[in-house]
MMTF fields as JSON, N, C-alpha, C and O atoms, coordinates in Angstrom:
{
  "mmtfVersion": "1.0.0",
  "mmtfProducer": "UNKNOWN",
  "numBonds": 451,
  "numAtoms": 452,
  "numGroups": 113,
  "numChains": 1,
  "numModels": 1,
  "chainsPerModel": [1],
  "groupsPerChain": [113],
  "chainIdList": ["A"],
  "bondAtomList": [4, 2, 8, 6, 12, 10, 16, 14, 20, 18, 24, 22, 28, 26, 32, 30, 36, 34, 40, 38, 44, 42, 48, 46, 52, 50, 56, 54, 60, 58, 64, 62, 68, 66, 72, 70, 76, 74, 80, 78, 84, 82, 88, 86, 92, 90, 96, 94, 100, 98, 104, 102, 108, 106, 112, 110, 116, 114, 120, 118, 124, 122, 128, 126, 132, 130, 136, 134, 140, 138, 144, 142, 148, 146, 152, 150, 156, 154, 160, 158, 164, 162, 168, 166, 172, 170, 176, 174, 180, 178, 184, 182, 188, 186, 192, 190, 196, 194, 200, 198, 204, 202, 208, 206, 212, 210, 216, 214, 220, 218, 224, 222, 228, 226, 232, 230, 236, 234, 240, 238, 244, 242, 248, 246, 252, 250, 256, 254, 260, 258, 264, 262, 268, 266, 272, 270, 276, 274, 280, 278, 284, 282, 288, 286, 292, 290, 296, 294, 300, 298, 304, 302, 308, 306, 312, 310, 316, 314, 320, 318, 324, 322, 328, 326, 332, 330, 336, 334, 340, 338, 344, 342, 348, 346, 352, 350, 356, 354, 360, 358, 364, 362, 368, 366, 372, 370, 376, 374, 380, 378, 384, 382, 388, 386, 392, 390, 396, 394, 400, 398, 404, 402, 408, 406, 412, 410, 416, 414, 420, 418, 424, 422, 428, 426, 432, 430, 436, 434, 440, 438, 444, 442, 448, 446],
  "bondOrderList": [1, 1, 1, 1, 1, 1, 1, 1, 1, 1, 1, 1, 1, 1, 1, 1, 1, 1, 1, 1, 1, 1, 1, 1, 1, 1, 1, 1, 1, 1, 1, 1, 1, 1, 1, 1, 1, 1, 1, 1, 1, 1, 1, 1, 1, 1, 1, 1, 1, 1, 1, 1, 1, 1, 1, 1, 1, 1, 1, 1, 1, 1, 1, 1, 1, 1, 1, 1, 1, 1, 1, 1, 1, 1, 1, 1, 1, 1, 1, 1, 1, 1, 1, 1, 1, 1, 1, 1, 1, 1, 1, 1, 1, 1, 1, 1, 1, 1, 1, 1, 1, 1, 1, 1, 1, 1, 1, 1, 1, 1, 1, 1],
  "groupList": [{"groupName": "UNK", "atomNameList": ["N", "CA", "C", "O"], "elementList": ["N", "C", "C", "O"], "formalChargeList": [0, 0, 0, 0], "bondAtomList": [1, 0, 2, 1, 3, 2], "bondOrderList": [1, 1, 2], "singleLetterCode": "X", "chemCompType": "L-PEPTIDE LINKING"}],
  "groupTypeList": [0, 0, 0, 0, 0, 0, 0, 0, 0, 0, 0, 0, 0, 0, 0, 0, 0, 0, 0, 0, 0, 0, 0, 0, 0, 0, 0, 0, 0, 0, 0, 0, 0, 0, 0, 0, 0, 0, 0, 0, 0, 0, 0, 0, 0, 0, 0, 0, 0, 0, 0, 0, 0, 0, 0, 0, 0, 0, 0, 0, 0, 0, 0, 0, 0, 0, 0, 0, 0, 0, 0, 0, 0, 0, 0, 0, 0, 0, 0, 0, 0, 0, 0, 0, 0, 0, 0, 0, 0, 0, 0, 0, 0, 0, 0, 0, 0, 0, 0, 0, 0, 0, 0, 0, 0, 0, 0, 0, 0, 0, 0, 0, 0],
  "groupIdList": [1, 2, 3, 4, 5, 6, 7, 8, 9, 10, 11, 12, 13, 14, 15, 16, 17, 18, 19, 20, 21, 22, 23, 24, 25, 26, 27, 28, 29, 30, 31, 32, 33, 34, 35, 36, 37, 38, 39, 40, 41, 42, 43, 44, 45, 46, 47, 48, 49, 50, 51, 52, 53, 54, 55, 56, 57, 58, 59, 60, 61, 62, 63, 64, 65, 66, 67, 68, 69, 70, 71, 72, 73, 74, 75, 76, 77, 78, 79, 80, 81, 82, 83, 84, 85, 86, 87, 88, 89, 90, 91, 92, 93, 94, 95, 96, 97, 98, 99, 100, 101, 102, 103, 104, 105, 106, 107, 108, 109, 110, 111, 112, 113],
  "secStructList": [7, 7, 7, 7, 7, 1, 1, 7, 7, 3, 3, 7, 7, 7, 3, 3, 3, 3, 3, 3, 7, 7, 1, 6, 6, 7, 7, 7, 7, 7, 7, 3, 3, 3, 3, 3, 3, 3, 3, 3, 6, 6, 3, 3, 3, 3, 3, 5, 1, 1, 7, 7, 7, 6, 6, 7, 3, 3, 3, 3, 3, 3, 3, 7, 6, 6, 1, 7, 3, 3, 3, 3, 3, 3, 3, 7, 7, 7, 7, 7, 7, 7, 1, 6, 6, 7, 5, 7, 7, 7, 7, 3, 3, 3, 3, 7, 7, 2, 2, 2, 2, 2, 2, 2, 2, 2, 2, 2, 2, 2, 2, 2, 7],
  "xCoordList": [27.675, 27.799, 28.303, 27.53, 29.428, 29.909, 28.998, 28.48, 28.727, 27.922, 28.602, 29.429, 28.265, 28.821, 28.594, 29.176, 27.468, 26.824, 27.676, 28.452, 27.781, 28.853, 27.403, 27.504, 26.712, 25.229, 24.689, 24.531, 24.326, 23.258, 21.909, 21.923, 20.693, 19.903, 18.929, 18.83, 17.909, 16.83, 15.476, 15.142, 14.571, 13.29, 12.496, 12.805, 11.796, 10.718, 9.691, 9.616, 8.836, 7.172, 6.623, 5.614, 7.15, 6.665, 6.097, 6.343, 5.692, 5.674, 6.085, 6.274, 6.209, 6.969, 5.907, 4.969, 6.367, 5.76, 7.138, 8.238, 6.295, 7.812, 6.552, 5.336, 8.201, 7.462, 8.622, 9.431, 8.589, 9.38, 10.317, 9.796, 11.873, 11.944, 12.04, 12.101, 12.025, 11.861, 13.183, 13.386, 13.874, 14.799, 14.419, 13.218, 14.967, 14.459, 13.769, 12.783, 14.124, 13.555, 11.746, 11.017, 11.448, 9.965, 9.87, 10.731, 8.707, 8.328, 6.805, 5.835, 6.551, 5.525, 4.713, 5.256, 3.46, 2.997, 2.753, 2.543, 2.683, 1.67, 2.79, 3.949, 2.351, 2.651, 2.38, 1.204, 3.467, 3.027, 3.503, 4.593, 2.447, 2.723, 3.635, 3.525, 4.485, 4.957, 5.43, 5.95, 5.301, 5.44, 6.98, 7.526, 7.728, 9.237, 9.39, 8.768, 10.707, 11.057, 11.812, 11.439, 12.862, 13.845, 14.626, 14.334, 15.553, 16.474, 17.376, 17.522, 18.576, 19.78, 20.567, 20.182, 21.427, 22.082, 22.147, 21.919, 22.588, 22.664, 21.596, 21.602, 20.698, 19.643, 18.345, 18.464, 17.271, 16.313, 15.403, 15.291, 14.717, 14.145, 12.77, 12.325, 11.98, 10.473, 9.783, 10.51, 8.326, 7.508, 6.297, 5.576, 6.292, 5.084, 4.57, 5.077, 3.47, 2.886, 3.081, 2.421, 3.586, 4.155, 5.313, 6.078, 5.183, 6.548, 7.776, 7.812, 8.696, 9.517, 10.843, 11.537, 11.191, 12.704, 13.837, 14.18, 14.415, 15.979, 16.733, 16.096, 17.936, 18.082, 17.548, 18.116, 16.366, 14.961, 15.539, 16.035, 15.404, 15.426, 13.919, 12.93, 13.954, 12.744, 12.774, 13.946, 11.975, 11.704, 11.229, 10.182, 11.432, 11.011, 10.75, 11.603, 9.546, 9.37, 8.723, 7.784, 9.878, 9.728, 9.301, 9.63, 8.572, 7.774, 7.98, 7.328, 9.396, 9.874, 9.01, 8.253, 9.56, 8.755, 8.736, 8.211, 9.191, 9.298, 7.948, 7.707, 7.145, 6.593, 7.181, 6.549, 8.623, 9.114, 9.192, 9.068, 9.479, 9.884, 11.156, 11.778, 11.554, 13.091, 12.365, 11.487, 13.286, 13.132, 14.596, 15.629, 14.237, 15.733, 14.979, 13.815, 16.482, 16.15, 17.204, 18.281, 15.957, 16.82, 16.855, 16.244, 17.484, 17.778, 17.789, 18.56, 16.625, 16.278, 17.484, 17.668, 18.219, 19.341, 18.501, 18.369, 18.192, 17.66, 15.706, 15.0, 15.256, 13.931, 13.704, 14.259, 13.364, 12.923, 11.575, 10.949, 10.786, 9.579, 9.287, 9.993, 7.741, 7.673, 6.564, 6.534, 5.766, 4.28, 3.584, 4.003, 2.063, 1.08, 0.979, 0.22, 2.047, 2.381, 2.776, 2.281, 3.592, 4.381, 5.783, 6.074, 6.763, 7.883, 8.981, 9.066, 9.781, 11.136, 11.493, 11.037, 12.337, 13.185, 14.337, 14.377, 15.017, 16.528, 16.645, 16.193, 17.24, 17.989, 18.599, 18.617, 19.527, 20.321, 19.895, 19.526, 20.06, 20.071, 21.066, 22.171, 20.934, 22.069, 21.742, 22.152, 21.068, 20.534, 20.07, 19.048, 20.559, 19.793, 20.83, 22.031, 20.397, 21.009, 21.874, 21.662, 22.587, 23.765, 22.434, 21.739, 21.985, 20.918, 19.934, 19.858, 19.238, 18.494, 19.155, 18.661, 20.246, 20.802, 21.197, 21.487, 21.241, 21.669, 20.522, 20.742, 18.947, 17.896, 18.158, 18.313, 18.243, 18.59, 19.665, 19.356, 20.851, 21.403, 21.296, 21.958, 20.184, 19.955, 19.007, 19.599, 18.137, 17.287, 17.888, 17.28, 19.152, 19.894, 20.002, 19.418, 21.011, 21.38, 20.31, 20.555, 19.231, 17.97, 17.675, 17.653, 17.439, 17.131, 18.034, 17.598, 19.231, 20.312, 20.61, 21.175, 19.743, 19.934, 18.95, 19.159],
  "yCoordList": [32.103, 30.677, 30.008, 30.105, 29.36, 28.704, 27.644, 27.189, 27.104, 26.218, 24.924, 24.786, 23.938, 22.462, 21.28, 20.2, 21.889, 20.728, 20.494, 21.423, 19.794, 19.458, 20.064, 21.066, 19.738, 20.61, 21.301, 21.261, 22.118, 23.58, 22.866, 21.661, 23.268, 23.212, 23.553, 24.774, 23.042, 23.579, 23.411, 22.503, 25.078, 25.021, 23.852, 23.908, 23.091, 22.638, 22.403, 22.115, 22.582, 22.278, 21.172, 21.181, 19.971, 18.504, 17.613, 17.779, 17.093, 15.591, 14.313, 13.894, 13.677, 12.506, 11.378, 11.546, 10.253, 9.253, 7.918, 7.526, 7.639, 6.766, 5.445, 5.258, 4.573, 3.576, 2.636, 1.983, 2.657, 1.999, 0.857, 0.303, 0.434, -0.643, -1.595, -0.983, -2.756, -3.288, -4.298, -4.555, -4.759, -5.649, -6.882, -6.815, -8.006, -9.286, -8.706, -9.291, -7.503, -7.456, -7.258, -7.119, -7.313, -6.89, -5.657, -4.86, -5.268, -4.063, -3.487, -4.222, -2.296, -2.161, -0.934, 0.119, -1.381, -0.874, 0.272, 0.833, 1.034, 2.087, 3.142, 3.191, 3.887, 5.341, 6.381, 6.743, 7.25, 8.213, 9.715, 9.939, 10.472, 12.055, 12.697, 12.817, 13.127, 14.738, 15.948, 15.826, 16.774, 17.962, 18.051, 17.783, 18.531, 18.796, 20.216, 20.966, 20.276, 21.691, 22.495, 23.455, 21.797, 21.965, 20.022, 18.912, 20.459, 18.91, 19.053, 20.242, 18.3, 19.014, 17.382, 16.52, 17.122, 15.957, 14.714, 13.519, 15.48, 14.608, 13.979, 13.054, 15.164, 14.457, 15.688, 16.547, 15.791, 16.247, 16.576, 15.491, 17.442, 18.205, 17.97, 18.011, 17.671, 17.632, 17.913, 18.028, 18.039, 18.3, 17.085, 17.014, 16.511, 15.513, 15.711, 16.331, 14.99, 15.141, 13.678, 13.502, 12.857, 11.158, 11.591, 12.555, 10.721, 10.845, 9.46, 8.388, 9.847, 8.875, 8.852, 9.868, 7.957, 7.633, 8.126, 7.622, 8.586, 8.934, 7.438, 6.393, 7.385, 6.089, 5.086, 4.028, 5.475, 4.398, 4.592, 5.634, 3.704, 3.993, 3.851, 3.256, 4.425, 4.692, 4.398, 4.57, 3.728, 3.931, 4.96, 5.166, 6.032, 6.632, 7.075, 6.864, 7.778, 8.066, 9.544, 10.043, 10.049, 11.684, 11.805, 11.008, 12.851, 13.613, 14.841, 15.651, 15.103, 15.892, 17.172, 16.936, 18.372, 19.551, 19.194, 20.014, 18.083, 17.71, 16.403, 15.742, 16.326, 15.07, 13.511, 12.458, 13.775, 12.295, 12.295, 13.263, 10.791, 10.134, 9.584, 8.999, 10.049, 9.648, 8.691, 8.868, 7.665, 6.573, 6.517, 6.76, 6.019, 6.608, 5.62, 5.252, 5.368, 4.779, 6.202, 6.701, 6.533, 7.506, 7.332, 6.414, 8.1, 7.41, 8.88, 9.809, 8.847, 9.802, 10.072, 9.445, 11.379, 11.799, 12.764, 12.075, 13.331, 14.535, 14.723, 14.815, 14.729, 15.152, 16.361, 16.025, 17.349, 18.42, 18.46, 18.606, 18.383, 18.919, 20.393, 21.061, 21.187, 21.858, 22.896, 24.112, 22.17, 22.473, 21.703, 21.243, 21.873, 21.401, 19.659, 19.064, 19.112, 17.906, 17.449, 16.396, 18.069, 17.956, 17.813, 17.708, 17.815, 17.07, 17.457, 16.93, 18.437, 18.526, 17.805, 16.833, 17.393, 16.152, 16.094, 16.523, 15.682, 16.087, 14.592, 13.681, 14.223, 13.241, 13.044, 13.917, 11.842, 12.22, 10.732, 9.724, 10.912, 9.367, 8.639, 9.177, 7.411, 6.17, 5.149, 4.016, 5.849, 5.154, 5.892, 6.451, 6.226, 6.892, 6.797, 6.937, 6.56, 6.587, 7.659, 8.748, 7.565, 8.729, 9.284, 10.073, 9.009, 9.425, 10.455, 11.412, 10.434, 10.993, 11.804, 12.824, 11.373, 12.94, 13.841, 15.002, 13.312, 14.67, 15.604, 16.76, 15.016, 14.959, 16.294, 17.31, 16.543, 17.22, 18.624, 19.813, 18.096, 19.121, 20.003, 21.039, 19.492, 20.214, 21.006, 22.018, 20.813, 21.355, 22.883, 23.952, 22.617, 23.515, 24.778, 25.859, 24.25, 24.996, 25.838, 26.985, 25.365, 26.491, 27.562, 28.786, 26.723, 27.447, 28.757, 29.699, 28.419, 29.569, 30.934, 31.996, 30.219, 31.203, 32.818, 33.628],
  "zCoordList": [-15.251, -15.026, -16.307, -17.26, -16.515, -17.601, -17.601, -16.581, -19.155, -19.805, -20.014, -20.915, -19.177, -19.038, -20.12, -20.219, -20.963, -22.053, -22.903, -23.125, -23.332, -25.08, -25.792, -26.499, -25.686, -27.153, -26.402, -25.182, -27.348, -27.565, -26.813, -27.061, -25.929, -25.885, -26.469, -26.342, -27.218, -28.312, -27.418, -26.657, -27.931, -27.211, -28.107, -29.297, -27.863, -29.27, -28.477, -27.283, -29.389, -28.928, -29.204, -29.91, -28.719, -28.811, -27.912, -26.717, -28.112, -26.959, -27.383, -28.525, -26.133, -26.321, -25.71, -24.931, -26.303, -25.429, -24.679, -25.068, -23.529, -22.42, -22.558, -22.533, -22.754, -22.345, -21.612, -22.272, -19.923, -18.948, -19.737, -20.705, -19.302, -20.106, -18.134, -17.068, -18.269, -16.858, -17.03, -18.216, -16.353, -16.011, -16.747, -17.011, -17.196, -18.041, -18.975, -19.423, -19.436, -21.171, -21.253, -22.234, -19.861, -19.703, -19.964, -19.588, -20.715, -21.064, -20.04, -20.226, -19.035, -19.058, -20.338, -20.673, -20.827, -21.461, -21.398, -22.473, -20.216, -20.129, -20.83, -20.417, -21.82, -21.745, -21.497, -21.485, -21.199, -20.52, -21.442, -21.967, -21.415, -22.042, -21.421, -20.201, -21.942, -21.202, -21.98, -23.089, -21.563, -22.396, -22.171, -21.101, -23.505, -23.445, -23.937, -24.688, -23.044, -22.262, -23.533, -24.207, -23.559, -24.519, -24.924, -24.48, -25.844, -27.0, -27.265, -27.549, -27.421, -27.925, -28.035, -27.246, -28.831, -29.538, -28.33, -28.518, -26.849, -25.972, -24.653, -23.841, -25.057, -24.112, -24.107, -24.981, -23.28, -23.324, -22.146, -21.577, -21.492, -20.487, -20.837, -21.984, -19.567, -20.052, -18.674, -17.687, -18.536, -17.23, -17.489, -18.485, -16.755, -16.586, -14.979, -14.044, -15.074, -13.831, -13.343, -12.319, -13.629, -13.351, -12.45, -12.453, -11.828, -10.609, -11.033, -10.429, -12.201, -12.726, -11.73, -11.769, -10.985, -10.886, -11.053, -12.123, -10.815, -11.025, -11.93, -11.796, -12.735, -12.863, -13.703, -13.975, -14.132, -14.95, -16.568, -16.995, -17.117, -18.259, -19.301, -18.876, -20.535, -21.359, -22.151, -22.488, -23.368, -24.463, -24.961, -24.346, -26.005, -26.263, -27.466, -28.328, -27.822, -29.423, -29.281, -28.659, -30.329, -30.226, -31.741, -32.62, -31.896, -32.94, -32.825, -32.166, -33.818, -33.939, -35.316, -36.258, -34.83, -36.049, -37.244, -37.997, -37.798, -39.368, -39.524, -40.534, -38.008, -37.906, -38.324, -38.408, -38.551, -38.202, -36.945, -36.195, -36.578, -35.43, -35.464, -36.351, -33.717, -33.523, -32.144, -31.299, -32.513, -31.196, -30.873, -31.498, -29.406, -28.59, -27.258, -27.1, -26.268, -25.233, -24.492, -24.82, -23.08, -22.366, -20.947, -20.4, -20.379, -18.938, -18.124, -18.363, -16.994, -16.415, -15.085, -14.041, -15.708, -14.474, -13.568, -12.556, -13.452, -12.757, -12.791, -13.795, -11.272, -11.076, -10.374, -9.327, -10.188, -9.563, -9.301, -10.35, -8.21, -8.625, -8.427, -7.671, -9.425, -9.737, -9.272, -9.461, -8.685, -7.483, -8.852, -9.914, -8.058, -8.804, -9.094, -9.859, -8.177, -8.582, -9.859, -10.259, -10.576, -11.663, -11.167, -9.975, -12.314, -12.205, -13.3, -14.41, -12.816, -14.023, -14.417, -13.816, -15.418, -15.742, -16.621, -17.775, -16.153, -16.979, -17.648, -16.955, -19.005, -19.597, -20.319, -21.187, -20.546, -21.702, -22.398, -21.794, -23.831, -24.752, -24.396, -24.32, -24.13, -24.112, -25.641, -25.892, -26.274, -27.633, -28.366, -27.969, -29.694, -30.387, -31.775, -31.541, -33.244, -34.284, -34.627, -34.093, -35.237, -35.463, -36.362, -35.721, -37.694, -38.032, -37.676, -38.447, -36.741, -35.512, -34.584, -34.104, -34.329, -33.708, -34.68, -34.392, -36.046, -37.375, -37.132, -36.77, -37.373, -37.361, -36.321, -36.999, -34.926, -34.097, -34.394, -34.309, -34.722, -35.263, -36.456, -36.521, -37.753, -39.018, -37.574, -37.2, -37.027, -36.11, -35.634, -35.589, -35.334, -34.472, -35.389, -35.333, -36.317, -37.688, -38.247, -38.62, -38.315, -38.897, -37.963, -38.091, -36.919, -35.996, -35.147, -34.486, -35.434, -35.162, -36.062, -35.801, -37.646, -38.664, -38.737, -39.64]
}
């Protein structure tokens, strides 16, 4: 199967936290955990047991292996569910600092070595 991504997919062992953004600049508060799958410059895979939207967009703040934080707004393309009432999730960033995606790629680079 040829590989469609412009970036490498990276495993990492993180979590993230979402926080909904709502239409008129309303924010709801709640966040939500999910465990992530794999990361890569353009977007990111995770399993939650929340049943998110196709379409929705996120706030998000990742705590990456260096324990900084990358904040990013992402926008959920793809849901699968998984049994157990969990939930695949495919996305890509529509926001994120050129900065923070370096952050991602020094990631890659070590990790390939």
């Amino acid at each position: 199967m040829e590989e469609k991504r412009k970036h490498k997919r990276l495993d990492l062992d993180v979590s993230i936290q979402l926080e909904k953004l709502e239409e008129g600049d309303f924010t709801n508060l709640k966040y939500i955990r999910v465990k992530v799958t794999d990361i890569s410059r353009s977007g990111i895979g995770f399993i939650s047991d929340q049943e998110l939207k196709v379409g929705t967009y996120y706030d998000t703040r990742i705590e990456i292996w260096t324990k900084e934080i990358i904040d990013s707004v992402l926008e959920i393309v793809r849901q699968d569910p998984i049994g157990d009432g969990k939930y695949k999730y495919g996305c890509i960033f529509v926001g994120m600092t050129d900065t923070d995606a370096l952050k991602i790629d020094i990631y890659q680079i070590f990790n390939d070595v």
